[in-house]
Residue frames relative to the residue before (quaternion, step in Angstrom):
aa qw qx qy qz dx dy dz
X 1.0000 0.0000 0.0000 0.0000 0.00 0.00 0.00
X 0.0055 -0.7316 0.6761 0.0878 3.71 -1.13 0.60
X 0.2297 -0.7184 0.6513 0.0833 3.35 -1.31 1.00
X 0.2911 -0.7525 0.5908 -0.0071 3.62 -0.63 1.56
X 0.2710 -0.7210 0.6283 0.1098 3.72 -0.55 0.25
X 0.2931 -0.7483 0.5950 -0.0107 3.73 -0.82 1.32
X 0.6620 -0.5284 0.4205 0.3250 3.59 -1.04 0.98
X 0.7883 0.3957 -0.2005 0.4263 3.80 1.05 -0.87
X 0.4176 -0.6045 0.4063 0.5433 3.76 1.91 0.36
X 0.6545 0.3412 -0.6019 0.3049 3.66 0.31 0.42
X 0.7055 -0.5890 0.3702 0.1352 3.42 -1.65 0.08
X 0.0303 -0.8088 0.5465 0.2151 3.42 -1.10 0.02
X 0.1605 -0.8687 0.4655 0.0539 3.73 -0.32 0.98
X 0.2454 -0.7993 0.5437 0.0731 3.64 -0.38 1.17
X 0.1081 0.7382 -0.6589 -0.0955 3.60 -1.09 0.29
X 0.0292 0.8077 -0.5882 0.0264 3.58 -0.32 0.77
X 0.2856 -0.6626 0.6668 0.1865 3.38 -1.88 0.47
X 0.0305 -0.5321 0.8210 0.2046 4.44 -0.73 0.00
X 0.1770 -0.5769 0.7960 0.0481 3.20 -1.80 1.33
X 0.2302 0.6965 -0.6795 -0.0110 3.44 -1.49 0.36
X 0.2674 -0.6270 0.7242 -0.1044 3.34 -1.25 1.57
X 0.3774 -0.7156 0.5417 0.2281 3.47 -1.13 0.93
X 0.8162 0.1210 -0.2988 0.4795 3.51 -1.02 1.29
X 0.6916 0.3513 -0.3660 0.5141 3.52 0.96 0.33
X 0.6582 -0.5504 0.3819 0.3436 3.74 -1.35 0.63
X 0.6046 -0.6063 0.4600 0.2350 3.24 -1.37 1.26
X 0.0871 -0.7631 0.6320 0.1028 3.58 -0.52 0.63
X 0.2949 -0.7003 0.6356 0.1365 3.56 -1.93 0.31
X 0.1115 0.7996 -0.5889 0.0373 3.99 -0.45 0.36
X 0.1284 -0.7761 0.5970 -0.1571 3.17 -0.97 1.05
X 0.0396 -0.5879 0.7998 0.1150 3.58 -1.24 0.18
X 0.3541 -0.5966 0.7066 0.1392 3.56 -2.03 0.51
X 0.0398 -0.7772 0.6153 0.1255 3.49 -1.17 0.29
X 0.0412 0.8457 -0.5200 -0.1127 3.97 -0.13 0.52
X 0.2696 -0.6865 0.6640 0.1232 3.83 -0.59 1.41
X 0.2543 -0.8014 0.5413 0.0074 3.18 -1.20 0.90
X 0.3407 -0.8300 0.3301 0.2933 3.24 1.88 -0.62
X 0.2495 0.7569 -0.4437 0.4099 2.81 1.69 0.90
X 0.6663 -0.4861 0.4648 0.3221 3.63 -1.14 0.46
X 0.8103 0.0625 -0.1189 0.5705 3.82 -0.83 0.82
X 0.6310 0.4871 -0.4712 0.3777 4.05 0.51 -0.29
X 0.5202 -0.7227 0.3512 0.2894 3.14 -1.22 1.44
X 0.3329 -0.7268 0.4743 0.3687 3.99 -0.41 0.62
X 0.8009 0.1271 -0.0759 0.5802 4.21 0.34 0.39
X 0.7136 -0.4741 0.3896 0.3379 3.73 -1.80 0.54
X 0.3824 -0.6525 0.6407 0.1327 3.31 -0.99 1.08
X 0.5473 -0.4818 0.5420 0.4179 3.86 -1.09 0.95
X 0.6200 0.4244 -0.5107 0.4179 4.22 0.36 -0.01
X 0.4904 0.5693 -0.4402 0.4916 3.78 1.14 -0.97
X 0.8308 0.3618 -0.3698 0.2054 3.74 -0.05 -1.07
X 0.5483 0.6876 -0.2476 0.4065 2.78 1.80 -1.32
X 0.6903 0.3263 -0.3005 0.5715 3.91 1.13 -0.76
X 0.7169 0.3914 -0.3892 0.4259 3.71 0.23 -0.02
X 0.5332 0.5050 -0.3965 0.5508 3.48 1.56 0.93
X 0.5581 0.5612 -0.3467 0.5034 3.33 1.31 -1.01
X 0.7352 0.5056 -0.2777 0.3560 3.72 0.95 -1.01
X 0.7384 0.3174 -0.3585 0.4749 3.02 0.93 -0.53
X 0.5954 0.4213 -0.5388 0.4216 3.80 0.55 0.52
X 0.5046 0.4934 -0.5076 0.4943 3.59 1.08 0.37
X 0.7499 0.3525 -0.3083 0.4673 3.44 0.17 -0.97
X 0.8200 0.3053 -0.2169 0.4328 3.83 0.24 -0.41
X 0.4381 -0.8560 0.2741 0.0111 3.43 1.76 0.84
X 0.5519 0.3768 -0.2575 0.6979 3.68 2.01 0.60
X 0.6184 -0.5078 0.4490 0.3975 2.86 -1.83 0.64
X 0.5010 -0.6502 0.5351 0.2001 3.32 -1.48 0.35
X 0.0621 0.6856 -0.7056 -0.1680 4.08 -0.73 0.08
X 0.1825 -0.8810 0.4265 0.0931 3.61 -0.75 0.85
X 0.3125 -0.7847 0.5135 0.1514 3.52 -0.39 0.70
X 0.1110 0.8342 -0.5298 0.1057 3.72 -0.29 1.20
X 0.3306 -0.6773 0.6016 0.2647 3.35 -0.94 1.30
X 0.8292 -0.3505 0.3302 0.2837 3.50 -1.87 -0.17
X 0.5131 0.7806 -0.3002 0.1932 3.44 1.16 -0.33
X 0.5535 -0.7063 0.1466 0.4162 3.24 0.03 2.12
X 0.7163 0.4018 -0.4107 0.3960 4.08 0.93 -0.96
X 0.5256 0.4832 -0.4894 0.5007 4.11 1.20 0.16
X 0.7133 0.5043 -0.3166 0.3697 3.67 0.74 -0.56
X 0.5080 0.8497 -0.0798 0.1166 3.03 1.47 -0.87
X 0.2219 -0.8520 0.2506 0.4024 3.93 1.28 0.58
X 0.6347 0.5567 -0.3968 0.3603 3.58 1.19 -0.21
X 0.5481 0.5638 -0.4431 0.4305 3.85 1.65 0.11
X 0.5928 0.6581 -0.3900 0.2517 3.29 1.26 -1.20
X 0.8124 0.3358 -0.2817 0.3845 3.76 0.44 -0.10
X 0.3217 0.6117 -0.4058 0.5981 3.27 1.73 0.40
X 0.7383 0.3781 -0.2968 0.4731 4.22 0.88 -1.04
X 0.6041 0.5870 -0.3174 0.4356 3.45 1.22 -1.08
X 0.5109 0.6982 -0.3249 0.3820 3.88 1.17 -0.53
X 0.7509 0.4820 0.0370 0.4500 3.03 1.41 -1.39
X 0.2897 -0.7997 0.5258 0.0080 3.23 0.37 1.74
X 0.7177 0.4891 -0.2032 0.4520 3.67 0.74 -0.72
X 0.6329 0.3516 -0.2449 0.6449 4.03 1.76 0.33
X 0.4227 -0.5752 0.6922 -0.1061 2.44 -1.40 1.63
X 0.0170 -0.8179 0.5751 -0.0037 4.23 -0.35 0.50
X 0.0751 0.8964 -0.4229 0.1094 3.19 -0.74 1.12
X 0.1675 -0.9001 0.3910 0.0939 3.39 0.74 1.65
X 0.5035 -0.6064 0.5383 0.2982 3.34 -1.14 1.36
X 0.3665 -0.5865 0.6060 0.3930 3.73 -1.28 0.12
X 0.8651 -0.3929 0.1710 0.2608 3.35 -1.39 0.66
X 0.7087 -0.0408 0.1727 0.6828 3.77 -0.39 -0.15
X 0.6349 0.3953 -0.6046 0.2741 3.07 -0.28 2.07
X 0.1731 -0.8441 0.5073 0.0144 3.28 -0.15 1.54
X 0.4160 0.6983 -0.3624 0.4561 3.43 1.27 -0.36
X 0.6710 0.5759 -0.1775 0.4321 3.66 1.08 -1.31
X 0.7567 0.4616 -0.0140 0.4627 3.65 1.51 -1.13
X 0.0466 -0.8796 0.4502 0.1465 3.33 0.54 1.34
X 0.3579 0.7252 -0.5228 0.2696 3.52 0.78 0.82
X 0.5316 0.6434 -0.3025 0.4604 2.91 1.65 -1.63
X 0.6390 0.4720 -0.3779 0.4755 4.16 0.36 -0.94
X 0.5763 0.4044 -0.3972 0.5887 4.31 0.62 -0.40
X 0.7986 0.1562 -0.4562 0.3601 3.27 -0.34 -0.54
X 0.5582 0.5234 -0.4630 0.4473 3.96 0.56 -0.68
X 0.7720 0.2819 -0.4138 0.3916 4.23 0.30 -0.11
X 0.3337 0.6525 -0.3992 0.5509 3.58 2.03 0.20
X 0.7329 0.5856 -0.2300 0.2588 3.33 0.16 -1.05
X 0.5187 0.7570 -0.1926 0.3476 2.79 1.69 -2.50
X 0.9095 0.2570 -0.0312 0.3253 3.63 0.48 -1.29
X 0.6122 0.5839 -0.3310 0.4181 3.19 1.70 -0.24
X 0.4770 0.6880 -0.4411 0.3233 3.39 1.49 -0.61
X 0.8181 0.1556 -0.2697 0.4835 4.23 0.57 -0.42
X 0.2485 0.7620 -0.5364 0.2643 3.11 0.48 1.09
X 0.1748 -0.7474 0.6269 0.1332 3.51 -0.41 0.27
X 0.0960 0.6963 -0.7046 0.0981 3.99 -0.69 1.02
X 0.2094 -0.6122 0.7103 0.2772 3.84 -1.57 0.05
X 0.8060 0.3518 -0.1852 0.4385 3.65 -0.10 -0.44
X 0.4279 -0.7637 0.4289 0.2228 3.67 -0.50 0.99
X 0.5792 0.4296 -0.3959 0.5686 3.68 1.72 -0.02
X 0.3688 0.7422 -0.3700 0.4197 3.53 1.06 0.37
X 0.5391 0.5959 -0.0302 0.5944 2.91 0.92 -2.33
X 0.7376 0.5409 -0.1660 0.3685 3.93 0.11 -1.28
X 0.6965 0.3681 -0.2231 0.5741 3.14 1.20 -1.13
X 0.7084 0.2917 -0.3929 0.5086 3.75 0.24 -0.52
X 0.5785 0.3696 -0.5884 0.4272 3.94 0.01 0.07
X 0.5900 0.5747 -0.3789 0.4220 4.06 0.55 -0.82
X 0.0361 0.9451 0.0188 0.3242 3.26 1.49 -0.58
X 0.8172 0.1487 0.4075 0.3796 2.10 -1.87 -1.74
X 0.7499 0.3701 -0.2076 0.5075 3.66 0.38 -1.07
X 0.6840 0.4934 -0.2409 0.4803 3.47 0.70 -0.45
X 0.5945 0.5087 -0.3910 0.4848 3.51 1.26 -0.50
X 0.6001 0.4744 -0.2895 0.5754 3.75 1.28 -1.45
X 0.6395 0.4160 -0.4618 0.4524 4.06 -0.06 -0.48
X 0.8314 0.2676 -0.2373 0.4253 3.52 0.36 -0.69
X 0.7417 0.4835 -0.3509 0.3049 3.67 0.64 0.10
X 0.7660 -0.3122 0.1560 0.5399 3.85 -1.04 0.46
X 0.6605 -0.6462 0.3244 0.2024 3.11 -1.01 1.65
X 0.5112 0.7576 -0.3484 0.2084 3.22 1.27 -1.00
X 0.4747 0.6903 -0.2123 0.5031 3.03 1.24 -1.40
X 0.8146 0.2172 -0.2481 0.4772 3.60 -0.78 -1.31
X 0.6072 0.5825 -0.4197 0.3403 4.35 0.79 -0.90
X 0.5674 0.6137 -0.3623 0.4126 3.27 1.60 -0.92
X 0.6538 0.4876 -0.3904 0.4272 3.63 0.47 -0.56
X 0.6158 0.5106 -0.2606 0.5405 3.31 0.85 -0.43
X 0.8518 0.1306 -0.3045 0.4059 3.48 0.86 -0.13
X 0.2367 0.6232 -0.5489 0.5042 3.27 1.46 0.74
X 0.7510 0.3704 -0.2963 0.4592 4.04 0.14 -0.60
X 0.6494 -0.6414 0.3732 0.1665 3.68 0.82 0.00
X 0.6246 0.6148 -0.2153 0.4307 2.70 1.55 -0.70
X 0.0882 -0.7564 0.6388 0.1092 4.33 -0.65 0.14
X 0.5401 -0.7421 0.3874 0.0869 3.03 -1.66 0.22
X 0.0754 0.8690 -0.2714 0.4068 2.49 2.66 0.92
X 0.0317 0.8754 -0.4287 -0.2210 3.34 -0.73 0.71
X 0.6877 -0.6289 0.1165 0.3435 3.21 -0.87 1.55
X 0.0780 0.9195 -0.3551 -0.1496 3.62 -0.17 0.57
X 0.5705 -0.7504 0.0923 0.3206 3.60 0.10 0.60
């Protein structure tokens, strides 16, 4: 998840997934969340937000999932854990502490980021529309891009063999 700040103190909140499957094209999914700072509106993704923007991507990408989660308190959280256990079709894998290097998500949002910093926006659904964007340019363009995050972390899709 990245949380962007908006010219008007409200927010934008990313949750995203990089899928990769060997011999098929890297894929990106995401949901957006925009706090307005309005009275009663939730300010970030409720452990239901993640739990459906997991269900989606095992609809749209039609395979079991194995899932790579950093440490972040709503992935860590005991009221998701039986919302994942439900889900014969996930595989959970907690990152060890302080290692972003390990999480090729962490590379999407750091080349997201890269360009929003001199932007100038007034209106935090503003802000919303060019990260949506931005994300949409990187979901749809030459895989190369999203595989790179994946090899910026070292990691491959080799399975380990003894």
């Amino acid at each position: 998840m990245i949380t962007v700040p908006g010219a008007d103190r409200g927010r934008v909140n990313i949750a995203g997934l990089l899928c990769y499957r060997p011999a098929q094209r890297s894929r990106l999914i995401y949901r957006l969340h925009v706090y307005h700072r309005r009275r009663h509106e939730q300010k970030t993704f409720t452990e239901a937000d993640y739990i459906a923007l997991l269900d989606d991507a095992h609809q749209q990408l039609g395979a079991p999932i194995v899932l790579i989660w950093d440490n972040l308190n709503r992935h860590t959280d005991a009221q998701i854990q039986p919302y994942l256990h439900r889900r014969d079709w996930l595989t959970v894998i907690q990152l060890p502490p302080y290692t972003p290097d390990l999480n090729p998500v962490e590379g999407l949002w750091s080349a997201l980021k890269r360009g929003l910093g001199n932007r100038l926006t007034d209106h935090v659904d503003h802000l919303a529309a060019t990260i949506k964007s931005r994300l949409s340019t990187m979901q749809h363009r030459n895989d190369s891009l999203l595989d790179g995050f994946l090899a910026a972390t070292g990691l491959t899709l080799d399975p380990i063999t003894p």
